[in-house]
C-alpha positions as YAML, in Angstrom:
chain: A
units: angstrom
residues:
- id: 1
  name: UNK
  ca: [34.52, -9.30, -7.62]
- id: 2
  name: UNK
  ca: [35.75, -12.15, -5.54]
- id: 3
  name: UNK
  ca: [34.42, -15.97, -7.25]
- id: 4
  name: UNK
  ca: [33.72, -18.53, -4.46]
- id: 5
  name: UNK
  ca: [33.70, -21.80, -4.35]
- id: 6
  name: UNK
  ca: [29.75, -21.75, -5.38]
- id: 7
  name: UNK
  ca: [30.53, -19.30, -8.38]
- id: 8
  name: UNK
  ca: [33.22, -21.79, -9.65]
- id: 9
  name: UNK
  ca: [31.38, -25.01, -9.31]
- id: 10
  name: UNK
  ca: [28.55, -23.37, -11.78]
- id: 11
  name: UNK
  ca: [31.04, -22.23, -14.27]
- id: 12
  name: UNK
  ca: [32.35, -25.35, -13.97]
- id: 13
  name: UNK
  ca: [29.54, -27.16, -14.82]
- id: 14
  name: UNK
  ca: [28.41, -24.71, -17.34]
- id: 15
  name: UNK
  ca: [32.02, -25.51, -19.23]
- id: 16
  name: UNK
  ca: [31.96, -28.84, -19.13]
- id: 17
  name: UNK
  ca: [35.00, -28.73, -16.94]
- id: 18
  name: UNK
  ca: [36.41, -30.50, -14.43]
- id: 19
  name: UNK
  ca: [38.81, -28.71, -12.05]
- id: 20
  name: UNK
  ca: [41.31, -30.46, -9.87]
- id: 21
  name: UNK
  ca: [40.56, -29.67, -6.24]
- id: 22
  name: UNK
  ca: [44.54, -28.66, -6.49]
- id: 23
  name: UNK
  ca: [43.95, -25.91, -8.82]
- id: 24
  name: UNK
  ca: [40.68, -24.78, -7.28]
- id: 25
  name: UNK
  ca: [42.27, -21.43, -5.56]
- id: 26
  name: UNK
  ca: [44.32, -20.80, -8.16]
- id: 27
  name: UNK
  ca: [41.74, -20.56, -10.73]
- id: 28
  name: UNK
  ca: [39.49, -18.68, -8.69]
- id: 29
  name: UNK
  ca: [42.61, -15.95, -8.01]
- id: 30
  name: UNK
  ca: [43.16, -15.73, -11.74]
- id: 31
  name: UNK
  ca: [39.17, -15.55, -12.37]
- id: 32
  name: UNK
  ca: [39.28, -12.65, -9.63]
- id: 33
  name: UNK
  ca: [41.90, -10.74, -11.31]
- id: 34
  name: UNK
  ca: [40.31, -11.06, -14.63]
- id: 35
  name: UNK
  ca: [37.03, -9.49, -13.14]
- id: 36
  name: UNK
  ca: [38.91, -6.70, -11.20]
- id: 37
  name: UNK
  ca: [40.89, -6.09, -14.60]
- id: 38
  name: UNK
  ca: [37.66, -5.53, -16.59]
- id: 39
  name: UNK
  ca: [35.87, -3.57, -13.41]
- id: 40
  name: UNK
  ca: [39.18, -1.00, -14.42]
- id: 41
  name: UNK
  ca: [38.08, -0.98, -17.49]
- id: 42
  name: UNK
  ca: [34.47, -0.09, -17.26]
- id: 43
  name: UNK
  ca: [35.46, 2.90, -15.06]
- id: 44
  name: UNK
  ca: [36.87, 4.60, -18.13]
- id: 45
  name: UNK
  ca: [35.63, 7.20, -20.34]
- id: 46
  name: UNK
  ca: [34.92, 6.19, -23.65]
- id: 47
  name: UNK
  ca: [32.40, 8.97, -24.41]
- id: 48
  name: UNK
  ca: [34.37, 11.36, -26.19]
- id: 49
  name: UNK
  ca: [36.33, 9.07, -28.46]
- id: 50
  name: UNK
  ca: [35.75, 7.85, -31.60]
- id: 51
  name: UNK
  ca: [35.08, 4.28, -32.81]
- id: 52
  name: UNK
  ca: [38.32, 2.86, -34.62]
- id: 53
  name: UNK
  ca: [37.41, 0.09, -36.58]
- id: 54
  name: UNK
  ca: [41.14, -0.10, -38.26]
- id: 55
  name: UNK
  ca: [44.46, 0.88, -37.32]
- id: 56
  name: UNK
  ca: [45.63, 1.73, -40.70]
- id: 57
  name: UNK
  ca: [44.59, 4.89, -41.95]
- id: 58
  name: UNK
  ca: [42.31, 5.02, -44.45]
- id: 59
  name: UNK
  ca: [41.03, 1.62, -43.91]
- id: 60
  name: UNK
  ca: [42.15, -1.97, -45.36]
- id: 61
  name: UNK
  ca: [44.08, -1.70, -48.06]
- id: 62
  name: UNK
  ca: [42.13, -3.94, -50.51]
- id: 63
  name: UNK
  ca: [43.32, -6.16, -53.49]
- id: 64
  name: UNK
  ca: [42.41, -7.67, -56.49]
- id: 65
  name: UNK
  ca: [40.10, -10.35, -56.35]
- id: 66
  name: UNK
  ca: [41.93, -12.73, -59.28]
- id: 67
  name: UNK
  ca: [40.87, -16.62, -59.59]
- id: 68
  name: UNK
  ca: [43.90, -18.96, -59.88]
- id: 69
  name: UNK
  ca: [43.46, -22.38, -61.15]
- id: 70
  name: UNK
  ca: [44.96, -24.33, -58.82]
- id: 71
  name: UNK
  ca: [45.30, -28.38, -58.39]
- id: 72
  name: UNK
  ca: [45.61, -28.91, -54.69]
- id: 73
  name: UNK
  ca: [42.11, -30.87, -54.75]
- id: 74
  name: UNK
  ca: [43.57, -33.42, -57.09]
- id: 75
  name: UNK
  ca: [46.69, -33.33, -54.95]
- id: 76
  name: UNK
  ca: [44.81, -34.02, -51.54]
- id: 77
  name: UNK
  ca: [42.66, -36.64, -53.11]
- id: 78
  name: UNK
  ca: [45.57, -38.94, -54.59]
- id: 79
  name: UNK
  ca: [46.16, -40.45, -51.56]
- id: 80
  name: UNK
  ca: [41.99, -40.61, -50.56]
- id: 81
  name: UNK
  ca: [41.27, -44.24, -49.71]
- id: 82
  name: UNK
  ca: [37.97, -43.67, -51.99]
- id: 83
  name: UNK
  ca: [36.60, -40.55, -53.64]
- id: 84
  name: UNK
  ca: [33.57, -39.70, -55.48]
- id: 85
  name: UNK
  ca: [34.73, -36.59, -58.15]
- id: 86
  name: UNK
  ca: [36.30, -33.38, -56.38]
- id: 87
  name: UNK
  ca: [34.85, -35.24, -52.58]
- id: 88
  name: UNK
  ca: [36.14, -37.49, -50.22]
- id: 89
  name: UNK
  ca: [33.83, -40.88, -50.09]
- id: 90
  name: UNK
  ca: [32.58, -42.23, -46.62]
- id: 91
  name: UNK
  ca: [30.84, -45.05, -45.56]
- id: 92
  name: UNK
  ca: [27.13, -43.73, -44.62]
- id: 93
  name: UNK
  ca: [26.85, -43.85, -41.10]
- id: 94
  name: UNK
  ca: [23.10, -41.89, -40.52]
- id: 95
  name: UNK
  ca: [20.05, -44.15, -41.68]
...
């Protein structure tokens, strides 16, 4: 697929981007070769494979689940301008 000049002012817009007219052709060549990438890709045959959901055999090894007590909220907080127990306080800014 080949993205014009039209194509790339709508993506543009729809990204809230602004592209310099000096990169203009080179991010349409790049968006082109994307596209013709994944056009490679859809020509393949996925039909007799199997879904792998995880490379390691078996799955994800898993581990205990073990609570730690841990002070790193007191630790973050010392240096809080103003707190209000375990929170950071800020001024209200919504009425």
């Amino acid at each position: 697929m080949n993205i014009d000049d039209n194509l790339l002012t709508k993506l543009e817009k729809l990204s809230s981007l602004k592209i310099g007219d000096d990169k203009r052709e080179e991010i349409k060549n790049q968006l082109s070769e994307i596209l013709n990438f994944v056009n490679v890709l859809n020509e393949l045959d996925l039909n007799d494979l199997k879904a792998v959901v995880s490379s390691i055999e078996g799955g994800t090894p898993f581990r205990e689940d073990i609570s730690i007590k841990s002070e790193v909220v007191d630790v973050i907080l010392k240096n809080a301008p103003a707190r209000n127990e375990h929170f950071f306080a800020v001024p209200k800014i919504i009425e």
